[in-house]
C-alpha positions, 0 to 999 in steps of 0.5 A: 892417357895421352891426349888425340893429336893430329898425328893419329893414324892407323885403325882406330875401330869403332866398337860395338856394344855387346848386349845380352838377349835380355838387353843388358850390356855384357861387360864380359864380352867388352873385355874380350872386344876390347883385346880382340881389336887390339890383337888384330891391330887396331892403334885406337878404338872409338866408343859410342859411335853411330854403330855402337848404339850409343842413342840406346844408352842411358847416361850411367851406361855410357859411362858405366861402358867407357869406363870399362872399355878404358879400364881394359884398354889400360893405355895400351891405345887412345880411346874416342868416345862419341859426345854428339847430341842435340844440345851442348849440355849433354855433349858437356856433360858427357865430354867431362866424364869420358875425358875425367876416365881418361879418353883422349879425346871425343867426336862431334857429329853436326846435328841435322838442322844445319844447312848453311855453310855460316851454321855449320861453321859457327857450330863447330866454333861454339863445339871448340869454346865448349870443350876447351882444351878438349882435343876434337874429332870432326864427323863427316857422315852427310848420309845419316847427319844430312849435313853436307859440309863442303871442303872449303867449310872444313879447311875453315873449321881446322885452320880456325880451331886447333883443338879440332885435330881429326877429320873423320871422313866418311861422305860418299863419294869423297876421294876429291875432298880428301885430295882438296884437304891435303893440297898444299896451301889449303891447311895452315897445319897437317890434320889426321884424316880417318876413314869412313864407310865401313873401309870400302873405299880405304885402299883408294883413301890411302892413296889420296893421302887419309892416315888410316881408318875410322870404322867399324868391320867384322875383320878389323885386321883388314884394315890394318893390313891395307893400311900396313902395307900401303905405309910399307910402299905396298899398296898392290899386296894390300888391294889384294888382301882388300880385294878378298875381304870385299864381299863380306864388307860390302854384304855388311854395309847395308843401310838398316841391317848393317850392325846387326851382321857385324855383331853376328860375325863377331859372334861367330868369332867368339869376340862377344858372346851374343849377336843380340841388338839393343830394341829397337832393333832386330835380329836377323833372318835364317837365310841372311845368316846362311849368305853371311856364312857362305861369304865368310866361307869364300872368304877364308878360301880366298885368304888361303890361296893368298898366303 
């Protein structure tokens, strides 16, 4: 597999972690998830992330459902995994193990302890001498990380480090650090932006300059096609398509219950064969499952007219 570059673009989607209701992860359903997403026009996926329970795993499943998803894959598209943890032993650990079943690269989230600007900086510094050669993902999520890195300390970072060739964007809002990021005179190269925050802002990112996308919906062909579209110079078609998706992602987005609905989405459309979360974690209730329905049947009614 070839290694993540500055040039990663598109949708790399963040996978989930099919369990089943016993809590054992469905290795089935992985095979099937893995074809879906890249049927439905995905240029790379991203395992373990934040939605993917990652904390969840233990050592040997995680490794046991990377391997899985790259013997699936078969380098028909790279595959991040997400190393981040409180020490550097793990991130090494786990690092040289994805990287040794042919990921191409990994992503780091700042842990919550940094504050200041020098911190954030000289984390990501040590990240780079730690991983070698290992090309690198930067996270931005300050909603869960509470880490707030300013675009200054993030053009630092890039210009500084070129194993870190990937920004994954995802502060909210964050159009203008996007515009700051892609200025001219900012960065000594061109770095991949990917987007956050479920694509509900993608359309709007793509027009500030992002690559692509990042994250985790139910309807992954979404954001492909806005993406799409926006490269073929039209953005309106893409808005519209955005537009009819909007709802159900919106719906989807909600902080606690957010994985949850996505799996359950997923589940009804027979990408995994439950919609069970790993504990802690619960299942949702009869009424929210009748709104997600009634959302994906609005839906597709809009997607009729449209085509």
């Amino acid at each position: 597999m070839t290694d993540l570059t500055t040039d990663a673009a598109g949708v790399f989607t963040i996978a989930v972690t099919p369990f089943h209701p016993d809590g054992r992860i469905d290795m089935e359903s992985c095979d099937r998830m893995v074809d879906f997403y890249l049927e439905a026009g995905a240029t790379g996926l991203t395992v373990l992330g934040m939605m993917g329970e990652a904390p969840k795993l233990t050592v040997d499943e995680s490794r046991d459902v990377v391997a899985r998803i790259l013997k699936r894959v078969a380098g028909r598209a790279p595959v991040v995994v997400g190393v981040s943890a409180p020490g550097f032993a793990q991130i090494e650990s786990l690092t040289r193990m994805v990287m040794e079943l042919g990921a191409a690269g990994v992503m780091v989230a700042p842990p919550g302890a940094l504050r200041t600007d020098d911190q954030i900086y000289t984390y990501y510094t040590q990240v780079a001498e730690l991983l070698g050669e290992v090309p690198f993902v930067l996270q931005d999520f300050p909603l869960v990380t509470n880490v707030q890195i300013s675009p200054k300390v993030i053009a630092r970072i890039f210009n500084d480090l070129p194993t870190c060739v990937c920004l994954k964007h995802e502060d909210w809002p964050g159009l203008e650090k996007i515009s700051y990021l892609r200025k001219e005179g900012v960065l000594n190269r061109r770095i991949s932006i990917l987007c956050g925050n479920g694509g509900l802002f993608l359309p709007e990112e793509m027009a500030r300059g992002a690559d692509g996308a990042m994250t985790g919906f139910a309807y992954p062909e979404m954001m492909a096609q806005v993406v799409d579209h926006h490269n073929r110079g039209e953005p309106e078609r893409g808005r519209d398509l955005f537009d009819a998706y909007l709802p159900l992602a919106r719906f989807e987005q909600q902080p606690g219950m957010g994985l949850a609905i996505r799996k359950y989405t997923l589940a009804k459309r027979g990408v995994i064969a439950h919609d069970a979360l790993r504990k802690p974690g619960s299942a949702l209730s009869e009424k929210t499952r009748a709104e997600v329905d009634r959302l994906i049947a609005r839906q597709e009614k809009r997607l009729e007219e449209l085509a």
